[in-house]
C-alpha angles and dihedrals in degrees: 000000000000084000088051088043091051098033091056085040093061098039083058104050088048083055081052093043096054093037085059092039089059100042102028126112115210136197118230084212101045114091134162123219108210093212122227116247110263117017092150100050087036130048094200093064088043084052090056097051100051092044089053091038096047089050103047088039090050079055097053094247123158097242114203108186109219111205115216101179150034085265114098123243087193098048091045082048089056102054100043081052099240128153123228133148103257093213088068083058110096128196098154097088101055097112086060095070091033098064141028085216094063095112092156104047093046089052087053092051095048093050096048090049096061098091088055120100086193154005136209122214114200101212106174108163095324103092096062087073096222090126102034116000093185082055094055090044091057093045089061098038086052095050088045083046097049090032090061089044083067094264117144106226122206108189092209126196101001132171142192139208128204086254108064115171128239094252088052095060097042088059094044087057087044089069120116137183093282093060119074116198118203122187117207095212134033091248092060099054095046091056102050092037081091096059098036137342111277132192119224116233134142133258115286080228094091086060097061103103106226118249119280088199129042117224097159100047130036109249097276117228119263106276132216127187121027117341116193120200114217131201113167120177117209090251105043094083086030093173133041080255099065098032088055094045084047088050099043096053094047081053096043082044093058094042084064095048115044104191102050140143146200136206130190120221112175121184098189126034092251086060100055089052081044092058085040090051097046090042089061088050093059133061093199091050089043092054107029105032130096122222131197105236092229127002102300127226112258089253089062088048086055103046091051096043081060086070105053136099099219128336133230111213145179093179127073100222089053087055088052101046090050088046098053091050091061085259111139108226122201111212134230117198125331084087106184095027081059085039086064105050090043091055088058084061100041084236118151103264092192101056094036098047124068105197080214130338121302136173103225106026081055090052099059100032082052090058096041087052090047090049102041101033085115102051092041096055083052087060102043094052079048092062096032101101095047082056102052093046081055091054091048097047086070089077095039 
């Protein structure tokens, strides 16, 4: 009876959808921005909403802010010291993108979204369906559904593993003319062309300003010498091995190397007690590195990734946020996800992505990045427009 229920739920609200595709007036400059998850708890998803938000706003377009989860657009707005008028930010809608029995909600957002000429998904690393495939599967049910009330539909920033779940692909083979799919990375791409047709472009990310002012680090001294940027995930030294040959060969490193310094720049909250954790191990991060004083917002990770020589990390955005600063980023894990942002670049993906830690691989990647930052960072400003034009086509 619950497959009757939701079969003769979704006939009616594409009744609805067609009915609003035929009578509704629409604003050229009037957009919605369906928000990632979490952008409060992760700084990648913040990230993501201030890139997107930043571009559309550059463009004059009437911005409303559609909240998908319990986490708060507002609040992340607020900490990363945006500002954004609170009544375009929308939470009444959630229970859309939670059930497929949320008849209600759907119509209203239909229905709210008929003055809109687009809307803009953020789909991160979520569409893939490797974390939540019901979740994937709502996301694309909800873009056909808008796409046949006369919305246009860009998918922005998306990414895809090998593994991409069954829901995934049946929504990838859903997609119609109204919905526009745009891959941040070439591997991406390559791995959904046999299910529609993608775009490459490159993650909205590199589109978020740094911060002007820090809110989630004291102002740091003036430095002078090497200054490594360091971003460990729980998992990424996932024994005492691992953790102590990490920890030997940043102290071996900094023997080598007498004025150094470190900055932590944690983008969950786990990462920010790793990079306490690792600091109390070792006598060189205790006493050279710099630690925010809370989680800081994505625009203070950007702004201290901007001072550092080269950065270490475990997590895609700071990657992202180092890259985009000129800064050169060695990778730890999420190989081919890394692999992607590094192709933009034309860095060497080999030699700057460990498909997980390893002693010596880190060694002598460790010593490559020490000795090229330079030219890498040459390389990478040479790239950067091309880049940034990537980034922008998600919202074309």
């Amino acid at each position: 009876m619950s497959i009757i229920k939701t079969l003769v739920r979704n006939f009616i609200l594409n009744l609805l959808a067609l009915y609003l595709r035929c009578f509704s007036k629409r604003a050229a400059d009037q957009v919605a921005l369906i928000a990632p998850p979490i952008p409060c708890k992760n700084l990648g998803d913040q990230a993501l909403l201030l890139g997107s938000l930043h571009e559309l706003l550059s463009n004059n377009k009437k911005v409303s802010v559609i909240q998908i989860a319990n986490d708060s657009c507002s609040e992340a707005l607020t900490k990363a010291k945006v500002k954004f008028d609170k009544q375009n930010i929308h939470d009444e809608f959630m229970a859309a993108f939670v059930s497929d029995n949320s008849f209600t909600e759907r119509w209203r957002l239909l229905k709210f979204m008929a003055s809109k000429a687009h809307c803009y998904v953020i789909g991160a690393d979520v569409l893939d369906g490797t974390y939540n495939p019901s979740e994937t599967k709502i996301i694309f049910d909800m873009c056909l559904l808008l796409s046949k009330s006369g919305v246009s539909v860009n998918l922005i920033s998306a990414s895809f593993s090998k593994n991409i779940a069954n829901e995934a692909k049946q929504g990838l083979r859903s997609i119609n003319n109204k919905v526009k799919l745009y891959c941040r990375d070439y591997y991406s791409q390559q791995r959904v062309k046999q299910f529609c047709d993608a775009d490459l472009s490159a993650d909205v990310a590199f589109l978020m300003p740094p911060s002007t002012i820090l809110s989630g680090y004291s102002e740091p001294p003036e430095m002078s010498g090497l200054t490594i940027g360091l971003c460990l995930k729980n998992t990424d030294l996932n024994n005492q091995q691992n953790k102590q040959a990490f920890l030997d060969e940043i102290e071996r490193f900094a023997s080598l190397n007498s004025n150094i310094n470190f900055i932590a720049l944690p983008h969950f909250q786990t990462d920010f007690e790793e990079l306490q954790n690792l600091a109390a191990l070792s006598d060189v991060l205790k006493r050279y590195i710099i630690m925010p004083h809370a989680l800081p917002s994505a625009p203070d990770i950007k702004n201290m990734a901007m001072r550092c020589d080269f950065v270490i990390t475990g997590r895609m955005h700071v990657a992202i946020a180092a890259i985009s600063q000129g800064v050169p980023v060695l990778c730890l894990s999420y190989g081919d996800k890394f692999a992607g942002l590094l192709r933009h670049f034309s860095l060497p993906e080999k030699e700057l992505v460990l498909e997980g830690f390893n002693a010596v691989q880190f060694h002598n990647s460790l010593k490559l990045i020490a000795a090229k930052y330079t030219s890498f960072r040459e390389t990478i400003l040479a790239n950067k427009e091309t880049v940034l034009k990537l980034a922008r086509s998600n919202f074309e």
